[in-house]
N, CA, C and O atoms as CSV, one atom per row, in Angstrom:
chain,resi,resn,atom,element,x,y,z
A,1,UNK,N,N,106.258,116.380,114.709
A,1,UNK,CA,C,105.039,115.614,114.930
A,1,UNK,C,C,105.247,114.197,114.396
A,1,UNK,O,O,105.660,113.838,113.293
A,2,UNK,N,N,104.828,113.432,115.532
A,2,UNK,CA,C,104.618,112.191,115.186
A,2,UNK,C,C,103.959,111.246,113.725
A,2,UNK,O,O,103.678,112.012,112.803
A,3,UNK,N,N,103.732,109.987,113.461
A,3,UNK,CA,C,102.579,109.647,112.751
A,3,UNK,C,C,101.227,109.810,113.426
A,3,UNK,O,O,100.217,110.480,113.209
A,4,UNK,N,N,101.715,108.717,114.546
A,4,UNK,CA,C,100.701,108.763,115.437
A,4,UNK,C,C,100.072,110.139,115.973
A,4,UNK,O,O,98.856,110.204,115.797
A,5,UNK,N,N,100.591,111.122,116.521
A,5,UNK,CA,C,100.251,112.595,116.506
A,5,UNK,C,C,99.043,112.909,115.788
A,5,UNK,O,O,97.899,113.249,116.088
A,6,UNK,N,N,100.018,112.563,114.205
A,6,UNK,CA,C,98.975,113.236,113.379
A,6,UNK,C,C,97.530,112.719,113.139
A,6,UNK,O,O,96.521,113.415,113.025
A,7,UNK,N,N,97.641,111.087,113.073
A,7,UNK,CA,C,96.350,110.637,113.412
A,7,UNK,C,C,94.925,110.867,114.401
A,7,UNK,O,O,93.733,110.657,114.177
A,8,UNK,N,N,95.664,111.395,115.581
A,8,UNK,CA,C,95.081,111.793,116.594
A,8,UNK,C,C,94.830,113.193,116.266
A,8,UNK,O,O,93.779,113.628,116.737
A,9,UNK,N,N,95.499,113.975,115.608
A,9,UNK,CA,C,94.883,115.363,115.422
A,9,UNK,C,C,94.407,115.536,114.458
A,9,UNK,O,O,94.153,116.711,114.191
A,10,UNK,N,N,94.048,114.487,113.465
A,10,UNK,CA,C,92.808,114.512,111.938
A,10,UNK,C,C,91.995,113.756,112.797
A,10,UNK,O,O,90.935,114.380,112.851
A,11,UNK,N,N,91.940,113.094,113.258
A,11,UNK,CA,C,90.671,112.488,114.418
A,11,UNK,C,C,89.363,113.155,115.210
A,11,UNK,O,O,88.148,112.999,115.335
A,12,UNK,N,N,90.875,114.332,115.827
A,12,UNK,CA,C,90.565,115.457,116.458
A,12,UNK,C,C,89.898,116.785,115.932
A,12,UNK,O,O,89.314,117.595,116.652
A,13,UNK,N,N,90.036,116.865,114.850
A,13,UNK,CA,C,89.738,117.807,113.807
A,13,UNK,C,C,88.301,117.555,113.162
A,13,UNK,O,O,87.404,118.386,113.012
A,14,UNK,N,N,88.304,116.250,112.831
A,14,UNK,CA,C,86.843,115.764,111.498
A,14,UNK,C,C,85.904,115.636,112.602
A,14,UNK,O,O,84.842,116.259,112.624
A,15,UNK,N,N,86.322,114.740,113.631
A,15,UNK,CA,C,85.355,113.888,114.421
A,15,UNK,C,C,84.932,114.607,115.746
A,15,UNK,O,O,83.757,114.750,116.082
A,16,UNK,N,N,86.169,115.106,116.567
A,16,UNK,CA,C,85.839,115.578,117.455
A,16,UNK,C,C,85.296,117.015,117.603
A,16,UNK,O,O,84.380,117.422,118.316
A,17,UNK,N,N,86.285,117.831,116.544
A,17,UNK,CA,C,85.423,119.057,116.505
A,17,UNK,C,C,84.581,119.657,115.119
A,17,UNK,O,O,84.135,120.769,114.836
A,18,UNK,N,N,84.598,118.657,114.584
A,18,UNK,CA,C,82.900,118.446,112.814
A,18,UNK,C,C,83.462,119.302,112.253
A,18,UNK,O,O,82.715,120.060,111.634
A,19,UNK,N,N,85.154,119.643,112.175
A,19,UNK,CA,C,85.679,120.811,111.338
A,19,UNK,C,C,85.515,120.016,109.336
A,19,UNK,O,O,85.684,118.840,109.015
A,20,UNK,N,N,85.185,121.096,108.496
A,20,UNK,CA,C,84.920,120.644,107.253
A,20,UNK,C,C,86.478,120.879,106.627
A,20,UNK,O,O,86.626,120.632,105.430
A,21,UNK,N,N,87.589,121.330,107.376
A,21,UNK,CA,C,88.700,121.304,106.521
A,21,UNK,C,C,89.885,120.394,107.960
A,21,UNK,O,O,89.595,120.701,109.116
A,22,UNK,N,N,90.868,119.563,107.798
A,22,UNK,CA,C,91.477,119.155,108.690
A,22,UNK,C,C,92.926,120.338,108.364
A,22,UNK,O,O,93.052,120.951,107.304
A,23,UNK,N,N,93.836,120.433,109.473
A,23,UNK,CA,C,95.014,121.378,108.991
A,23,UNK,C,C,96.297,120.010,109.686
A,23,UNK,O,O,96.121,119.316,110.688
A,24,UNK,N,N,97.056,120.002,109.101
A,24,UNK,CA,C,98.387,118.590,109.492
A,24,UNK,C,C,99.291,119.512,108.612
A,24,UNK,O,O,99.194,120.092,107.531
A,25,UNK,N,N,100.236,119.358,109.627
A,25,UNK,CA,C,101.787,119.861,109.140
A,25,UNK,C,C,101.787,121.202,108.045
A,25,UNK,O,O,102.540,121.244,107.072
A,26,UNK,N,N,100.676,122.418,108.437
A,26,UNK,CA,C,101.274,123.567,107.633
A,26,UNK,C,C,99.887,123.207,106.059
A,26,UNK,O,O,99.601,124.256,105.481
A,27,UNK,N,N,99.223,122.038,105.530
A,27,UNK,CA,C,98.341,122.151,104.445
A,27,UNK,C,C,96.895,121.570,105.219
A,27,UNK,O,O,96.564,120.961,106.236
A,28,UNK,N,N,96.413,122.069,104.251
A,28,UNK,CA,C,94.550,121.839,104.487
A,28,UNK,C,C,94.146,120.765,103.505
A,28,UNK,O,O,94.434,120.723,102.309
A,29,UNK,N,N,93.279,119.719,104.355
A,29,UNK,CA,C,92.796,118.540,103.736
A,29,UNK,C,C,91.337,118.806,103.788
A,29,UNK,O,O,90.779,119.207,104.810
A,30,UNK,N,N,90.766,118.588,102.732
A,30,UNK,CA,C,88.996,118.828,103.085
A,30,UNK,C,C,88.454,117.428,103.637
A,30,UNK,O,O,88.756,116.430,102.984
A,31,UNK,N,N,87.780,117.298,104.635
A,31,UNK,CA,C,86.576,116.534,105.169
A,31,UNK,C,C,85.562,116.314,104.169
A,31,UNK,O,O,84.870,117.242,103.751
A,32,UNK,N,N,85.425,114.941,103.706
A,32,UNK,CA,C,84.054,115.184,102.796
A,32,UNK,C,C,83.063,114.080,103.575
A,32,UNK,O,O,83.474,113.321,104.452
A,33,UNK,N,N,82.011,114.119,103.206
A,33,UNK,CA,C,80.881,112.957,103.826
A,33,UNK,C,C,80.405,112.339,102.364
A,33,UNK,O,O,80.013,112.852,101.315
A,34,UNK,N,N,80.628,111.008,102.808
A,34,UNK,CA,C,80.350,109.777,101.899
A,34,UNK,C,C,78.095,109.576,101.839
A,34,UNK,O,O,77.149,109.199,102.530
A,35,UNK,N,N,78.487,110.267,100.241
A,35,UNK,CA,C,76.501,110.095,99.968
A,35,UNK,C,C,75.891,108.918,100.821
A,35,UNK,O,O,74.958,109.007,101.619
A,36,UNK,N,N,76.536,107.921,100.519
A,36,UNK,CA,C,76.002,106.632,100.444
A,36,UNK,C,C,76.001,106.286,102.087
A,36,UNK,O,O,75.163,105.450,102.425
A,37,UNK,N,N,76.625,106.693,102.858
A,37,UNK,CA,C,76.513,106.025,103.915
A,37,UNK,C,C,76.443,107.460,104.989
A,37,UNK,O,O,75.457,107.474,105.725
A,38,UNK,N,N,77.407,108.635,105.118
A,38,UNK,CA,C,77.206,109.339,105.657
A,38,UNK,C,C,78.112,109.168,106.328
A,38,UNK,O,O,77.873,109.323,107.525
A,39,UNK,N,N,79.150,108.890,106.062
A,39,UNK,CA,C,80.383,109.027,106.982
A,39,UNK,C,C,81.560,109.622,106.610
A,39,UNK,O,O,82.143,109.188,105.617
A,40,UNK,N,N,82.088,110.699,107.341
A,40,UNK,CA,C,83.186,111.639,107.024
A,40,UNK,C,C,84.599,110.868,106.898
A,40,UNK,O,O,85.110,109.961,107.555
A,41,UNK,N,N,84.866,111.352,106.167
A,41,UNK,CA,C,86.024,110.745,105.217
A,41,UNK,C,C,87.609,112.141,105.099
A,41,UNK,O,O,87.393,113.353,105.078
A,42,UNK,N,N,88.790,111.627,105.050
A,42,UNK,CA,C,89.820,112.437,104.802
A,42,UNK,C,C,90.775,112.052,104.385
A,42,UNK,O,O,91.396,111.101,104.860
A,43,UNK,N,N,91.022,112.543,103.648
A,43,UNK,CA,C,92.686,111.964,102.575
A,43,UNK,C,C,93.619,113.215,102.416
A,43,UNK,O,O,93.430,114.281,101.829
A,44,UNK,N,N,94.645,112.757,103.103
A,44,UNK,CA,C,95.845,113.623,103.481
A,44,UNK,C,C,96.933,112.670,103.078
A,44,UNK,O,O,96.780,111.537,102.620
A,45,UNK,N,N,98.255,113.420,103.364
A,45,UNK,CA,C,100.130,112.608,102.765
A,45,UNK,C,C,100.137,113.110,104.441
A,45,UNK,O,O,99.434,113.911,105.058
A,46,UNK,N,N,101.112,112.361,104.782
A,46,UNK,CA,C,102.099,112.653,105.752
A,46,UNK,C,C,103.293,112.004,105.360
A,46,UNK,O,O,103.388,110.814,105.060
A,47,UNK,N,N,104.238,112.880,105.378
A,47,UNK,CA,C,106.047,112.978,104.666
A,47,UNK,C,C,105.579,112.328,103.432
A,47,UNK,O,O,105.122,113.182,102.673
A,48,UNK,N,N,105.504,110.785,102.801
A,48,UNK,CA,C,106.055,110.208,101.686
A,48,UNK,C,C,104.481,109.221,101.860
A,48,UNK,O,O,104.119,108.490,100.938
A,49,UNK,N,N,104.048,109.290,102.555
A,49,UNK,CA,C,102.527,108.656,102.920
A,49,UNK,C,C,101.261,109.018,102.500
A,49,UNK,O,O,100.956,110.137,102.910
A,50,UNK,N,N,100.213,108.347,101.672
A,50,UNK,CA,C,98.828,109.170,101.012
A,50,UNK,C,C,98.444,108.254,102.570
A,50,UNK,O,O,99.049,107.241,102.920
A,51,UNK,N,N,97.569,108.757,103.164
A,51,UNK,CA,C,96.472,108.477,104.433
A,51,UNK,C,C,95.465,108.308,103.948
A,51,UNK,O,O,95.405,109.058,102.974
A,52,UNK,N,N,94.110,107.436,104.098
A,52,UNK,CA,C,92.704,108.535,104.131
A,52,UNK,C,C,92.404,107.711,105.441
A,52,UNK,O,O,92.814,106.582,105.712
A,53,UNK,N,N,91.687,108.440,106.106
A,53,UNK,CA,C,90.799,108.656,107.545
A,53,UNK,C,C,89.169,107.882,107.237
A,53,UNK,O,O,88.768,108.265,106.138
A,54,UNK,N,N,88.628,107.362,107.604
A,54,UNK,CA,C,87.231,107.238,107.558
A,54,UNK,C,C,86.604,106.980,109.009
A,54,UNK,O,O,86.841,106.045,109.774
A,55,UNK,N,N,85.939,107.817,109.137
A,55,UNK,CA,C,84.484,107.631,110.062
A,55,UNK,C,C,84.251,105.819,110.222
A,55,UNK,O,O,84.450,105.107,109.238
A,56,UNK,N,N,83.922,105.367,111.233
A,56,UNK,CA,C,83.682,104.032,111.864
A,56,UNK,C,C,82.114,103.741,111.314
A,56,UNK,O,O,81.059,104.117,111.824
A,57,UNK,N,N,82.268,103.173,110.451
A,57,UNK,CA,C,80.371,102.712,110.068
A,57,UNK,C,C,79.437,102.117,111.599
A,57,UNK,O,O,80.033,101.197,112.159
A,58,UNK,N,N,78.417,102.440,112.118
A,58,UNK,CA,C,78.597,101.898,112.970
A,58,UNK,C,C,77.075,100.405,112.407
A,58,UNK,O,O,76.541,99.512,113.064
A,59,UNK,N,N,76.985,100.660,111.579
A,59,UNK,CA,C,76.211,99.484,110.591
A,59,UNK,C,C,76.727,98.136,110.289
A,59,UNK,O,O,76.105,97.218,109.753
A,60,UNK,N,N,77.859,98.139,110.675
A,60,UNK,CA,C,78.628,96.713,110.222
A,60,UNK,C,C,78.961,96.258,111.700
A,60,UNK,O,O,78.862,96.963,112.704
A,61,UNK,N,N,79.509,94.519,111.611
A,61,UNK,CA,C,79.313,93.448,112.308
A,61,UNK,C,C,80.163,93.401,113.356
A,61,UNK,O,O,80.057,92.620,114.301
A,62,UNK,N,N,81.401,94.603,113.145
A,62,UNK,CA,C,82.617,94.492,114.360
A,62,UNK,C,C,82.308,94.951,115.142
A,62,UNK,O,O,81.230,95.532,115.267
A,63,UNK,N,N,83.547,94.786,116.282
A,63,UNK,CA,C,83.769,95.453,117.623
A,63,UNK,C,C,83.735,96.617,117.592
A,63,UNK,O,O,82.922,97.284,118.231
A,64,UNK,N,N,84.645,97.097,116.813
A,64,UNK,CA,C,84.515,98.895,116.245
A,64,UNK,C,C,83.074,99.204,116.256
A,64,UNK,O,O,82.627,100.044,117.038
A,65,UNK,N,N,82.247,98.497,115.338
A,65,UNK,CA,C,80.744,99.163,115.385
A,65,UNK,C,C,79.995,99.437,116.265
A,65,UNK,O,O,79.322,100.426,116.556
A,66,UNK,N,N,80.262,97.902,116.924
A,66,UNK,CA,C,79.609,98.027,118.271
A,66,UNK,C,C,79.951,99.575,119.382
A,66,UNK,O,O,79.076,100.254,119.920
A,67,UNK,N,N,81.428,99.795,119.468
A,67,UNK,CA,C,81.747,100.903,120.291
A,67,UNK,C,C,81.148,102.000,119.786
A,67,UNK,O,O,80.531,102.810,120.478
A,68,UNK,N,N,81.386,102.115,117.886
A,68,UNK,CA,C,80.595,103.328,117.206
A,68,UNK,C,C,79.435,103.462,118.021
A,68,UNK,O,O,79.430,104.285,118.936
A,69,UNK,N,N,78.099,102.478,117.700
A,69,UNK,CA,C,76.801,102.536,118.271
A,69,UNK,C,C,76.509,102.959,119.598
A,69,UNK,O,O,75.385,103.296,119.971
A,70,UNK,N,N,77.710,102.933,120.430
A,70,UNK,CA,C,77.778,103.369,121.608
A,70,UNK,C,C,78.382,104.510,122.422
A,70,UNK,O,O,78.821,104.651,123.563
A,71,UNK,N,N,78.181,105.392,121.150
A,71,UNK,CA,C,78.604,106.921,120.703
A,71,UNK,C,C,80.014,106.756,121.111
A,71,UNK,O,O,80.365,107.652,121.879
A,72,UNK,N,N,80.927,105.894,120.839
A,72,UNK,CA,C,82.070,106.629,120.522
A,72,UNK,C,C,82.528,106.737,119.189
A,72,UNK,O,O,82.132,106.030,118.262
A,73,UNK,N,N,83.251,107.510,119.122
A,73,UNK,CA,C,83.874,108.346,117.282
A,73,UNK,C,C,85.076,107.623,117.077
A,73,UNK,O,O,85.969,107.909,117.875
A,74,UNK,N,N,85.287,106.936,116.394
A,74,UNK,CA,C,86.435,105.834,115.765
A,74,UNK,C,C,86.548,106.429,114.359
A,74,UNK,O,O,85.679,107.067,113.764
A,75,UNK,N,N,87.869,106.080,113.902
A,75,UNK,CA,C,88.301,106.640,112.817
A,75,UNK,C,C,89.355,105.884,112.435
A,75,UNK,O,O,90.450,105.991,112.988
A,76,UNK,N,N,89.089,104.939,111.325
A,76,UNK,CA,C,89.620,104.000,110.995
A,76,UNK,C,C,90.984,104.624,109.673
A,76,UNK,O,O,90.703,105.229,108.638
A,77,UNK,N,N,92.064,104.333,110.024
A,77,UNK,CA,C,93.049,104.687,109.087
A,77,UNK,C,C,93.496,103.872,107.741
A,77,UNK,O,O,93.941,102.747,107.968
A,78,UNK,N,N,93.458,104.158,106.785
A,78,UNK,CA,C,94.641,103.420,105.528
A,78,UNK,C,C,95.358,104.003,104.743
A,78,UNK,O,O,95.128,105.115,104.268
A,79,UNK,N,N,96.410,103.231,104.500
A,79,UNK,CA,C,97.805,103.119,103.898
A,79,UNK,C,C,98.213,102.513,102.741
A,79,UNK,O,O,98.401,101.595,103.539
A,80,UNK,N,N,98.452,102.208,101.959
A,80,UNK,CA,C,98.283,101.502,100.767
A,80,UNK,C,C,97.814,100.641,100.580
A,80,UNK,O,O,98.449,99.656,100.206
A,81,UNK,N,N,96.224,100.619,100.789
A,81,UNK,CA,C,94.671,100.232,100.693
A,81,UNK,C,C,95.093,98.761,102.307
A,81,UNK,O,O,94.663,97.609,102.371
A,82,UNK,N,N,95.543,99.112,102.788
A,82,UNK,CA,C,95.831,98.372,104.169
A,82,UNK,C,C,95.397,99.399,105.217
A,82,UNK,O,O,95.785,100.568,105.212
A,83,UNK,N,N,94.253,98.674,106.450
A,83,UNK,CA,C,94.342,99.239,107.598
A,83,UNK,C,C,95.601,99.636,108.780
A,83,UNK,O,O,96.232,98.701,109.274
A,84,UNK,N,N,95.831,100.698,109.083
A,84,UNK,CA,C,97.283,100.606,109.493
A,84,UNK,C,C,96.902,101.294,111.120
A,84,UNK,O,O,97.713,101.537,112.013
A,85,UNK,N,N,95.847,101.439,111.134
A,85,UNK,CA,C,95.760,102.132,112.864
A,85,UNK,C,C,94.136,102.893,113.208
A,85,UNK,O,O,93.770,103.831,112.500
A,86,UNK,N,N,93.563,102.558,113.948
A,86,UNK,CA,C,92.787,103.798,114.502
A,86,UNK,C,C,92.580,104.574,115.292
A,86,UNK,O,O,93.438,104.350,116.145
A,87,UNK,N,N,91.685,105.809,115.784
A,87,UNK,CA,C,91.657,106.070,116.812
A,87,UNK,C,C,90.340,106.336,117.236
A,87,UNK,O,O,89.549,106.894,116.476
A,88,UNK,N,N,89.933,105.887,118.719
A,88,UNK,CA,C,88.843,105.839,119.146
A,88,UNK,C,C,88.738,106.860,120.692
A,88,UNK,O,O,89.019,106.527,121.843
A,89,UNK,N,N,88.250,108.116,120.188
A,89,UNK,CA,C,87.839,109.085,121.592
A,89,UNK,C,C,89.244,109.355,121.784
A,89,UNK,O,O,89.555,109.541,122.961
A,90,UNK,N,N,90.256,109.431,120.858
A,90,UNK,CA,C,91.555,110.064,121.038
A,90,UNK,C,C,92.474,108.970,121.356
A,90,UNK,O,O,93.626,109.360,121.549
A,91,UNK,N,N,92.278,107.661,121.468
A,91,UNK,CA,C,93.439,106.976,121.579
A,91,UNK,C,C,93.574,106.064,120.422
A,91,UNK,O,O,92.688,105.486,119.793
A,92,UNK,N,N,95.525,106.042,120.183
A,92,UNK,CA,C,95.568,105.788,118.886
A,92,UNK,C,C,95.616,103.854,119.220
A,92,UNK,O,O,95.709,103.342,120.335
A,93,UNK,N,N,95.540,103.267,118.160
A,93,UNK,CA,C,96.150,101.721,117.975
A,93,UNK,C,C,96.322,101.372,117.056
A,93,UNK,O,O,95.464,101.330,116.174
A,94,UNK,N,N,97.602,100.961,116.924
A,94,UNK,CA,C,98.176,100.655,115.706
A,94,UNK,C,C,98.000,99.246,115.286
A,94,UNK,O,O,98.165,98.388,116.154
A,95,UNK,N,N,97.660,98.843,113.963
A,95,UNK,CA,C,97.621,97.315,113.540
A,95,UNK,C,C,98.600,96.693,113.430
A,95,UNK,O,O,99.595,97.366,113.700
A,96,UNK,N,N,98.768,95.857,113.197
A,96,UNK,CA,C,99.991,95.158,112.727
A,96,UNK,C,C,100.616,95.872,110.644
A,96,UNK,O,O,101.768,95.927,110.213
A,97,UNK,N,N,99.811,96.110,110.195
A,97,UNK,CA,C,100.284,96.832,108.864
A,97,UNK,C,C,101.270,97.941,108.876
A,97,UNK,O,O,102.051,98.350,108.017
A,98,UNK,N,N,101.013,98.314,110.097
A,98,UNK,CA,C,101.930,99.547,110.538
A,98,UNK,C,C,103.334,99.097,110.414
A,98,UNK,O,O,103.908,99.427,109.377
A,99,UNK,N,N,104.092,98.295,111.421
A,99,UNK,CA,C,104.702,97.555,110.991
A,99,UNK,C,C,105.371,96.766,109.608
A,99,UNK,O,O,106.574,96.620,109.389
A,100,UNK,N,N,104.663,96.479,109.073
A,100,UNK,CA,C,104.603,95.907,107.572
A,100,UNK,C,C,105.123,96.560,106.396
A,100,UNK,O,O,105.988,96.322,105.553
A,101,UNK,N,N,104.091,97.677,106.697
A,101,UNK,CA,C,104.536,98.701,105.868
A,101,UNK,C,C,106.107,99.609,105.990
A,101,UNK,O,O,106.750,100.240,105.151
A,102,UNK,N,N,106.295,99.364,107.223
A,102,UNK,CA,C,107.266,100.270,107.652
A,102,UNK,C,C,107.289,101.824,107.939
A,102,UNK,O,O,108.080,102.716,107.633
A,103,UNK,N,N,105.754,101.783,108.861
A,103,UNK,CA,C,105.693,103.449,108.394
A,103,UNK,C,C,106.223,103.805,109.908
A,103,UNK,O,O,106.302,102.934,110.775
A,104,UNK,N,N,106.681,105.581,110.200
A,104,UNK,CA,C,107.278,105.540,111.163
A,104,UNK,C,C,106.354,105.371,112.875
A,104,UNK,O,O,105.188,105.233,113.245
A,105,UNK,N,N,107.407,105.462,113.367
A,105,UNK,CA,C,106.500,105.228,114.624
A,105,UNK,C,C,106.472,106.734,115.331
A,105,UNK,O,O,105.834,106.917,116.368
């Protein structure tokens, strides 16, 4: 499995099917929902990588929000406190941090 893969299948997991535990590569990550705002959240490793996943606020000023508000499910990724990719209704896009970081493709 890919990076990208896996992004798309914790995506697939929290967002698309409201599962409260995500499963990636063989361990279980719990889904939690953030008090304060209400948005599902996930922090997983992939190989040598801490991830966490967050739910797309759809309360704030971006493009992302805007699509949020317009029921689609975005799921914004980070990497050592850098955005590194999201995915929106199953398709992934990678930032430029991705890169940066050197994480795999």
């Amino acid at each position: 499995m890919t990076l990208g893969d896996g992004l798309i299948s914790v995506w697939q997991q929290a967002l698309g099917e409201r599962r409260d535990e995500v499963e990636l590569e063989g361990k279980t990550y719990r889904v939690t929902v953030l008090r304060s705002k209400g948005l599902r959240m996930v922090e997983f490793e992939f190989g040598p990588d801490a991830i966490v996943g967050i739910e797309q606020n759809p309360k704030t000023a971006s493009r992302w929000a805007e699509l949020a508000r317009q029921g689609n499910r975005i799921m914004q990724f980070r990497c050592s406190g850098r955005y590194v990719a999201n995915v929106c209704e199953g398709k992934l896009l990678r930032y430029p941090a991705w890169k940066a970081l050197e994480l795999p493709e």
